[in-house]
PAKOL-951737 format. One record per atom (N, C-alpha, C): residue number from 1; atom name; x, y, z. Coordinates in steps of 0.2 Angstrom, whole numbers, always signed. Atoms other than C-alpha are relative to their C-alpha. Example, Ala and Ser with C-alpha at 12.3 -4.5 7.8 and 13.67 -1.06 7.14 Angstrom:
<atoms>
   i at    px    py    pz
   1  N    +4    -6    +0
   1 CA   +62   -22   +39
   1  C    +4    +6    +0
   2  N    -4    -6    -1
   2 CA   +68    -5   +36
   2  C    -4    +5    +3
</atoms>
This chain:
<atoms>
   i at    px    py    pz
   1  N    -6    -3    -3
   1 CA    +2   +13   +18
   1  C    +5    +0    -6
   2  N    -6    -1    +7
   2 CA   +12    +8    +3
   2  C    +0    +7    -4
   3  N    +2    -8    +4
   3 CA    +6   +23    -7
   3  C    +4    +4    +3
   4  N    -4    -6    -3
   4 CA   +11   +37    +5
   4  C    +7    -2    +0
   5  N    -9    +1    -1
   5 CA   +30   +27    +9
   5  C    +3    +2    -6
   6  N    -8    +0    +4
   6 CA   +34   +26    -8
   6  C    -1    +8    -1
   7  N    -1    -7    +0
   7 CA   +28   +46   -12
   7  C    +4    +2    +5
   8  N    -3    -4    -6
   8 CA   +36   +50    +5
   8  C    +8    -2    -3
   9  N    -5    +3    +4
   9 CA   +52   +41    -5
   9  C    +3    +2    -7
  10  N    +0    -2    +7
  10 CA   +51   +50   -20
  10  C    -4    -6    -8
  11  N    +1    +4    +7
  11 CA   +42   +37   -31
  11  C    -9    +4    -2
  12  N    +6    +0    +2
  12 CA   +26   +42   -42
  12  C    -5    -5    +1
  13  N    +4    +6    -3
  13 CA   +13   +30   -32
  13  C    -7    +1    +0
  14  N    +6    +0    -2
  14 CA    -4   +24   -33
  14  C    -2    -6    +4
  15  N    +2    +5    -2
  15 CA   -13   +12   -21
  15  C    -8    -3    -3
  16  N    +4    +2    -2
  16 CA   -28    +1   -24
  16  C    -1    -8    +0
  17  N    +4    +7    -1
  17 CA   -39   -15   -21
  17  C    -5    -2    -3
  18  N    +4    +0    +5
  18 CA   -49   -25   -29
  18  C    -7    -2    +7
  19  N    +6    -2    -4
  19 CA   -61   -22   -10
  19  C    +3    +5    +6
  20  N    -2    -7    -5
  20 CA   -57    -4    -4
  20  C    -5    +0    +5
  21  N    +6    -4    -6
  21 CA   -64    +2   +13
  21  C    -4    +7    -1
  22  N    +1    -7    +1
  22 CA   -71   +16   +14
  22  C    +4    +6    +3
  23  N    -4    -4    +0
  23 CA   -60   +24   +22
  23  C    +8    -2    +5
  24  N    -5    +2    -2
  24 CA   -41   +22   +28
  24  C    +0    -2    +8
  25  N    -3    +2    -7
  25 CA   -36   +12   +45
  25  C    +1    +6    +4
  26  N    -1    -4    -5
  26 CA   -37   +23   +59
  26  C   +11    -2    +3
  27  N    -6    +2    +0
  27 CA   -19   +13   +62
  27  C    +4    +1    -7
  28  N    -4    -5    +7
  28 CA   -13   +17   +45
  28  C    +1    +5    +1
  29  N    -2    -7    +0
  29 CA   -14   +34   +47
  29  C    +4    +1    +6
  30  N    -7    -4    -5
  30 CA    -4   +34   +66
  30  C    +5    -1    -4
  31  N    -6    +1    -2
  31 CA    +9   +24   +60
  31  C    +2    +4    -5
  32  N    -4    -8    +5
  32 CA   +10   +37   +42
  32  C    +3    +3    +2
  33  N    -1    -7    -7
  33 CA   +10   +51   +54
  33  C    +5    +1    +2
  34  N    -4    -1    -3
  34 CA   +22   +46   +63
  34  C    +7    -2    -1
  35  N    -5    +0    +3
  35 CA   +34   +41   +51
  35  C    +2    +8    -7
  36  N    +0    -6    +4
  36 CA   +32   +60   +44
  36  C    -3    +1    -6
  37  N    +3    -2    +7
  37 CA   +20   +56   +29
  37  C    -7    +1    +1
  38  N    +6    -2    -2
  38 CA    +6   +66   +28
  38  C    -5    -5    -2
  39  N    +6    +4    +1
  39 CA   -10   +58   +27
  39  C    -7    +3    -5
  40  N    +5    -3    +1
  40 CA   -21   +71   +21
  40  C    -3    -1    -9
  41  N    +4    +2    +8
  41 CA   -35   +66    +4
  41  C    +3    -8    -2
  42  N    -1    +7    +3
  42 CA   -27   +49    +4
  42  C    -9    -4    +2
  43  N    +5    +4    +0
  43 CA   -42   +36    +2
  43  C    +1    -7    +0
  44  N    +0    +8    +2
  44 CA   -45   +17    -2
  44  C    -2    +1    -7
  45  N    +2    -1    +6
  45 CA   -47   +17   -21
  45  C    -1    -8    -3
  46  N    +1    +6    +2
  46 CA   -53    +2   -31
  46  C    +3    +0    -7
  47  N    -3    +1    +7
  47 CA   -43    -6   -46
  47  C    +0    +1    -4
  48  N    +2    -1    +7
  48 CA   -53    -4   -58
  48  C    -1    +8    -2
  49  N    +1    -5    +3
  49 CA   -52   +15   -58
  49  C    +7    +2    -4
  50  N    -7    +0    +2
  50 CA   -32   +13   -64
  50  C    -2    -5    -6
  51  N    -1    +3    +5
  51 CA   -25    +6   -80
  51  C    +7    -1    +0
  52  N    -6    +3    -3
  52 CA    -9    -4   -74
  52  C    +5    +3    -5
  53  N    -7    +1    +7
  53 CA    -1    -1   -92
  53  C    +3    +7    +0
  54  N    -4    -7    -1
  54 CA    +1   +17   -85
  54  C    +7    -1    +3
  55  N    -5    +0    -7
  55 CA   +13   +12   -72
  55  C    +6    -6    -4
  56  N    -9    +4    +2
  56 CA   +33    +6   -74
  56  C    -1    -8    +4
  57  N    +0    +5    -5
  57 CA   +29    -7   -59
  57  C    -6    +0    +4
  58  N    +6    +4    -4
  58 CA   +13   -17   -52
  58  C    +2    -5    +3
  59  N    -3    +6    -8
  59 CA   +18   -24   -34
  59  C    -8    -1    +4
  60  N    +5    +1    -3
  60 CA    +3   -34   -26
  60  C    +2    +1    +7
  61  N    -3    +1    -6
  61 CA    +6   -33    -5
  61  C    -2    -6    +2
  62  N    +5    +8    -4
  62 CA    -4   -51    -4
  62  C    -6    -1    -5
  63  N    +4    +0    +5
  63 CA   -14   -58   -17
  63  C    -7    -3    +5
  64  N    +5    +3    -6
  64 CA   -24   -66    +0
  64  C    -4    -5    -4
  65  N    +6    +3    +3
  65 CA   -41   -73    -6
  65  C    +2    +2    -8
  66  N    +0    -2    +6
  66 CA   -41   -65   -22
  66  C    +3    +4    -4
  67  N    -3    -8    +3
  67 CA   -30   -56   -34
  67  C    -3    -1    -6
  68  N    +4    -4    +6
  68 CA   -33   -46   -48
  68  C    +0    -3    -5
  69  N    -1    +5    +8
  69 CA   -34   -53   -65
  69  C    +4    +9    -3
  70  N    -4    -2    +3
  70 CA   -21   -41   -71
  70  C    +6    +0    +1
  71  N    -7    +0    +2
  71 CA    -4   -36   -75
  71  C    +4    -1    +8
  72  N    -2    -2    -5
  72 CA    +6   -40   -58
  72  C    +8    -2    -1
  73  N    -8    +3    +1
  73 CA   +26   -40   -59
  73  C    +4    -2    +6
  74  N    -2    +4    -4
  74 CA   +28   -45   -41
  74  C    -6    -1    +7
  75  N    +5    +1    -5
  75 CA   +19   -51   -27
  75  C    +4    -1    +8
  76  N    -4    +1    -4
  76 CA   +26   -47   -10
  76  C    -1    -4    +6
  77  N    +3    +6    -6
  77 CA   +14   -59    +1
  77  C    +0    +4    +7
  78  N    +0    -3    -8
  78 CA   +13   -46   +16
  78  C    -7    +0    +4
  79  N    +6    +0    -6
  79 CA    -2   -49   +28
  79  C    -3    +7    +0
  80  N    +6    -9    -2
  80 CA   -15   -35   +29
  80  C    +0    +0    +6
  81  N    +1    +0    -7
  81 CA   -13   -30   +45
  81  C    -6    +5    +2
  82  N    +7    -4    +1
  82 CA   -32   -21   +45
  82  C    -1    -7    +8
  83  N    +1    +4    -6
  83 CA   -37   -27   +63
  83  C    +2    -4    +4
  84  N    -7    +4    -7
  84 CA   -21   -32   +72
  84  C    +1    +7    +3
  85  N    -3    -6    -7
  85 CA   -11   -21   +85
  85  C    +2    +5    -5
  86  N    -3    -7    +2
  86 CA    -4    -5   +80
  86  C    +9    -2    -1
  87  N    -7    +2    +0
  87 CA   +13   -15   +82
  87  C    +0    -5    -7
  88  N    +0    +2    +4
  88 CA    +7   -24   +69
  88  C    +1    +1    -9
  89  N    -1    -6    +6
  89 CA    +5   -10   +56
  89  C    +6    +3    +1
  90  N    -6    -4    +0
  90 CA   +21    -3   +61
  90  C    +6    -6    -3
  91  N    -2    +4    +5
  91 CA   +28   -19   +55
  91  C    +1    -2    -7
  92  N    +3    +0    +6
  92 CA   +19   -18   +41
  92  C    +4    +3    -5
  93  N    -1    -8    +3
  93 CA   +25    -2   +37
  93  C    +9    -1    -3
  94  N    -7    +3    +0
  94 CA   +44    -7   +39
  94  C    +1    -1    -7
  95  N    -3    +5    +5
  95 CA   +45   -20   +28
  95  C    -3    +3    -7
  96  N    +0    -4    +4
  96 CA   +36   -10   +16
  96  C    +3    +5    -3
  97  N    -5    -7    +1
  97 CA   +48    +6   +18
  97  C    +6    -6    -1
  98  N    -7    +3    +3
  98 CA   +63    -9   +15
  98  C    +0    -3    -6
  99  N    +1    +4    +5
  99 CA   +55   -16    +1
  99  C    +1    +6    -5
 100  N    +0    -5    +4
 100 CA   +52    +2    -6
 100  C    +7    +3    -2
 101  N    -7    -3    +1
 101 CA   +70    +7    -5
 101  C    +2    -3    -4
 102  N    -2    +8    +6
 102 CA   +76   -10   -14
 102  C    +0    +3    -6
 103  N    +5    -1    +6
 103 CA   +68    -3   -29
 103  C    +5    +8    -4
 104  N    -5    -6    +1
 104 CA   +79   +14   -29
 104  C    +7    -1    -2
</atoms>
């Protein structure tokens, strides 16, 4: 979800994981959708196809179990909501879209 908010925001955005699904939350895409950002060709990508040193800023959303052994310049500790309610991701999404603006 981070991805899409921040391009839907104007930022140049990449998301990944260091254990992508195969394909995006059926709940991610309502709540995209329904905050107007397309969804379409968006994927789960895995870390290791990026090279952080591309990027101006590397935001983890939750190091959970496991974070990356790279460059991270914040860690925003948000809960994967991957098999909560739909209220759950729309939460998610929130704090995300207020976290994204901050940055502007």
């Amino acid at each position: 979800m981070a991805e899409g908010i921040a391009k839907f925001h104007g930022h140049d955005a990449a998301s990944a994981g260091t254990h992508p699904a195969t394909s995006i939350s059926a709940n991610a895409v309502t709540v995209l959708e329904g905050m107007g950002i397309d969804t379409e060709g968006m994927k789960p990508k895995d870390l290791t196809l990026f090279d952080v040193e591309d990027y101006d800023l590397v935001i983890s959303m939750g190091c959970g179990v496991e974070c990356p052994s790279v460059r991270l310049d914040d860690d925003w500790q948000l809960e994967d909501p991957v098999g909560q309610s739909i209220a759950v991701f729309e939460e998610t999404a929130r704090e995300i879209e207020r976290r994204i603006l901050q940055l502007q």
